[in-house]
C-alpha positions in Angstrom: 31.2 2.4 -10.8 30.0 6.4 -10.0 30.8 7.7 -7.1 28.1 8.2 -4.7 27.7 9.4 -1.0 25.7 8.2 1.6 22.5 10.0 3.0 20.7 9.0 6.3 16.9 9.9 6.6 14.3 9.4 8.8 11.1 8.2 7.7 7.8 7.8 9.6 7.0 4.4 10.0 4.0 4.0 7.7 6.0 5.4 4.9 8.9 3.2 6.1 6.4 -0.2 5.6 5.2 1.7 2.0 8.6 2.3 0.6 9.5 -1.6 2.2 6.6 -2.9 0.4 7.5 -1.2 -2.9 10.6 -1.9 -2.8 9.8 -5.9 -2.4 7.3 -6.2 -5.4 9.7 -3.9 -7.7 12.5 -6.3 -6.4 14.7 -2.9 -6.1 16.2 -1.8 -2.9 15.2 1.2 -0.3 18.1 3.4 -1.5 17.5 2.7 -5.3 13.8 4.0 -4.5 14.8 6.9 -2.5 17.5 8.3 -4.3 15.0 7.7 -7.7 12.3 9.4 -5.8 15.0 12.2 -4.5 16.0 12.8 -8.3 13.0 12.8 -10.1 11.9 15.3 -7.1 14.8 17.9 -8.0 14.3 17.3 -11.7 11.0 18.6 -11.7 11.9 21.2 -9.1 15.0 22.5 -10.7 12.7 22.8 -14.2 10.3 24.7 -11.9 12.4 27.2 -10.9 14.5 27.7 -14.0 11.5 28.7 -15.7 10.0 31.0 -13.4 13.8 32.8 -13.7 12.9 33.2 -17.4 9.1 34.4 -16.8 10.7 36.6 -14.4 13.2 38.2 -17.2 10.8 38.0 -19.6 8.8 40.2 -17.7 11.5 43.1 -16.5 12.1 43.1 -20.1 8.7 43.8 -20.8 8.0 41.0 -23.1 4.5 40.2 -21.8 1.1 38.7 -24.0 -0.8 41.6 -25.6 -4.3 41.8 -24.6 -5.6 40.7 -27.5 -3.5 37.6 -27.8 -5.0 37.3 -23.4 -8.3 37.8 -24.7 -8.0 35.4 -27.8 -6.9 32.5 -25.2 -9.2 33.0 -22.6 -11.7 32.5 -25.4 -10.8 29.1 -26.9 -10.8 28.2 -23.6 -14.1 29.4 -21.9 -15.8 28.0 -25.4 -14.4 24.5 -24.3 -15.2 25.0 -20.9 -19.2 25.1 -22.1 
């Protein structure tokens, strides 16, 4: 079995009775829910951020859309947009 560490929390107590709730009809416990909610959270949020580094050193490099290309894109979209 993986290692794991224990994490205390505190929850209001409507969000207390939701997670309870959820955690009866998925027949899953409070921690499997929280720690699944916990890393899906960083998942996304570490993706986030990594790729905002990239835009970031894409754009000190100087690698950024031409106009054209801006203009061409804004155009497919404000034709869907009518």
């Amino acid at each position: 079995m993986a290692e794991s560490a224990v994490l205390t929390l505190r929850l209001k107590p409507g969000l207390r009775k939701q997670l309870d709730r959820l955690a009866r009809s998925t027949e899953r416990s409070r921690s499997f829910l929280a720690a699944e909610a916990i890393r899906e959270y960083v998942v996304l949020n570490e993706w986030q951020i990594e790729e905002t580094h990239r835009a970031l050193e894409e754009a000190d490099r100087g690698e950024f859309a031409s106009e054209e290309h801006v203009r061409r894109t804004l155009g497919k979209w404000t034709k869907r947009a009518r």
